[in-house]
N, C-alpha and C positions, 0 to 999 in steps of 0.2 A: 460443426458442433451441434449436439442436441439437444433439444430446448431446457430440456432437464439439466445440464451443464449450465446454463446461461441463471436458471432458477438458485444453482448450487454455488457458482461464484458469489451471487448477489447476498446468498442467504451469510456465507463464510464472511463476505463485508461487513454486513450489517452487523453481525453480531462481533465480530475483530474489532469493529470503533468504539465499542463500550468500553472494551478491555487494552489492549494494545494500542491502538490508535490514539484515543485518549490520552496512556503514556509517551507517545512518542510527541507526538503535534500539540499534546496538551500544553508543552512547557512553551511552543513559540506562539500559543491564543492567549495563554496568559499575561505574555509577555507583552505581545505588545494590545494587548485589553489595557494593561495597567498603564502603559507607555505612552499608546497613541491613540488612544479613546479617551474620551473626556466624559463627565459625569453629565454631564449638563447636555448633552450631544442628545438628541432626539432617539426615539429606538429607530425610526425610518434610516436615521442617518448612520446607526451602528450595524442597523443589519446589510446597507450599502457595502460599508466597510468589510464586517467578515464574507461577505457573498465576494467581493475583489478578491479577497483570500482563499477563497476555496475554488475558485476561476482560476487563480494561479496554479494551483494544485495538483488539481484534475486536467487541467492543459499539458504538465510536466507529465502527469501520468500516463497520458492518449500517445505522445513522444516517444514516451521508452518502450509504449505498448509496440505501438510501430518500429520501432527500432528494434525491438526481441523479435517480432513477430519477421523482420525482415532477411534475421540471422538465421531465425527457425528453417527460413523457406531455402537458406542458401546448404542446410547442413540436410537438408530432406529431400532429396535427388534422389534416392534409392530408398525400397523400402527396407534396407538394413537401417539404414544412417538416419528411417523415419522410429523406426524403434531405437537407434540408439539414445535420438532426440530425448523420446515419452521416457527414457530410462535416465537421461542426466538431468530430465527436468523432473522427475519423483523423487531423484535423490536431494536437490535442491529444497522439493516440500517439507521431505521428513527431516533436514537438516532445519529447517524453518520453524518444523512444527515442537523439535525439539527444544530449540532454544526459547519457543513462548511456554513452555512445559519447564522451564531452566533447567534443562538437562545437559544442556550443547551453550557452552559460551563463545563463538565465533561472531554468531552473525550477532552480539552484543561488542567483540571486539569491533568489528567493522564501524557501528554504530559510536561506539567513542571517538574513535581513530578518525570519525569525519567532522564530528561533532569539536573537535580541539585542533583542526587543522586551522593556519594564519588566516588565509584565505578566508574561507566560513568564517572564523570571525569577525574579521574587518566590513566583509558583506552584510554579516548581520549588523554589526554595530549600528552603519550607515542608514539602513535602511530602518531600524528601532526608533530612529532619530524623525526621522519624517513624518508628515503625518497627510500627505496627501493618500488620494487612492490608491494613484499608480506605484504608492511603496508596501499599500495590503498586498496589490497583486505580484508584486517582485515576491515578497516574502512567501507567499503560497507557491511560487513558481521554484523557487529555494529548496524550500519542505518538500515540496515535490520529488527533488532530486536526492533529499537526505536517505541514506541507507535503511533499510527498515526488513528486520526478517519479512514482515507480512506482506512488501512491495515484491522481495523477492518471490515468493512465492507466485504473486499474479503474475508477473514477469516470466518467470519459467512456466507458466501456463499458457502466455502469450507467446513464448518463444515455440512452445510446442504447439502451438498452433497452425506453426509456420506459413502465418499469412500476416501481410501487412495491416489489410483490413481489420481480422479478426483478432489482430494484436493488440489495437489502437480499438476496438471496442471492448475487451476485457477488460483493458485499463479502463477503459472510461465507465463501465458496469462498476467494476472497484471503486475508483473513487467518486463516482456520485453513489455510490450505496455510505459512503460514511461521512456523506455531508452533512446529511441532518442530523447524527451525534455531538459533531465538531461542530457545528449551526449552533447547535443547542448550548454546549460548551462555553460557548464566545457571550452567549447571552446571560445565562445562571449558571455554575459550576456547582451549587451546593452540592443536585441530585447524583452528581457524577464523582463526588467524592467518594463514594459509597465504595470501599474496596472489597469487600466481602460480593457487589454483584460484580465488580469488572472484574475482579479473578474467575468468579465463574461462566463470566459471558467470554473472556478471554480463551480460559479452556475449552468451552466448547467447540471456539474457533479453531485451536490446534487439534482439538482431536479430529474435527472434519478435512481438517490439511493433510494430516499423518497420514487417515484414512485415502486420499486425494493420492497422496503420492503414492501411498504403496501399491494403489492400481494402477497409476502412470507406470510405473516399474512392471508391473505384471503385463499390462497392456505392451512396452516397450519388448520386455522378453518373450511377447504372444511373434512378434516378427522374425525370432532366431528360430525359436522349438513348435512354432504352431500348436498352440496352447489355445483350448475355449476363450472367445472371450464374447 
């Protein structure tokens, strides 16, 4: 990967957690902010807490980096099946970039559909409940794993990576790029109510996805037709 890659994930992060991430993760900081944080609780001692949580988080993230990036490497043995890759991981983006444009309600279905399973629930219940650290850190490790168009997307850039390594540092570039949003979150929410900027910090992050995938797809078909790239 080229450095400019690595600049272009982080930049796609950082600006996806104003907007999207916000939405996604915002409901389970809120949750348990209100739940299992006390008012009287020191800030050293809250920011203990949300840091357990976004260590959760980013652990679940490096996991599935490596686990895509491990898939990538099993389906890229030739270099047909390496463009086939960058082609079903573009299409992945712009299915991504779609749905934070709400254009495409799939990867919003998916998102219910985990969101209302027994399971999840009961897990969340329990751990709401708690209030030691190691129940910030479950819960960030949770979040980690919930469905999210925007995971997909580093996911299928980690899967086209097809390396273990550089599976499990994309993920890890992602989700430490949207810690200090969701940091910030856990501490004041006022600033982040603000829906006029996360829609537009959101879109900019789809339109850099969109853009993302459609050259994974051109990149992938650069392998069948020998096409510039």
């Amino acid at each position: 990967m080229h450095g400019i890659e690595w600049w272009l994930i982080i930049s796609i992060a950082f600006a996806g957690s104003f907007g999207h991430c916000i939405g996604m993760c915002g409901g389970f900081i809120v949750a348990y902010s209100s739940t299992k944080i006390d008012a009287t609780m020191s800030r050293s001692a809250q920011l203990i807490r949300h840091s357990a949580y976004n260590i959760g988080r980013v652990s679940s993230y490096v996991l599935l980096g490596m686990i895509f990036g491990t898939i990538g490497s099993l389906f890229a043995l030739s270099m047909e099946m390496h463009g086939a890759l960058f082609i079903f991981a573009g299409i992945i983006m712009i299915v991504t970039a779609l749905g934070m444009f709400g254009l495409s309600k799939l990867i919003h279905v998916l998102e219910r559909g985990f969101s209302s399973n027994p399971l999840f629930k009961t897990l969340f219940s329990r751990l709401i409940k708690s209030k030691s650290i190691g129940s910030f850190f479950a819960l960030g490790v949770m979040n980690g794993f919930f469905p999210c168009g925007f995971v997909f997307f580093f996911a299928a850039k980690a899967a086209a990576s097809a390396s273990i390594i550089d599976g499990g540092l994309i993920m890890a570039a992602f989700g430490l790029a949207t810690v200090p949003t969701l940091l910030a979150l856990g501490q004041s929410v006022s600033f982040f109510k603000e829906i006029a900027f996360r829609q537009t910090m959101n879109r900019i992050a789809a339109l850099a996805i969109l853009i993302y995938g459609l050259y994974s797809v051109y990149y992938g078909l650069a392998y069948f037709f020998n096409l510039p790239i």
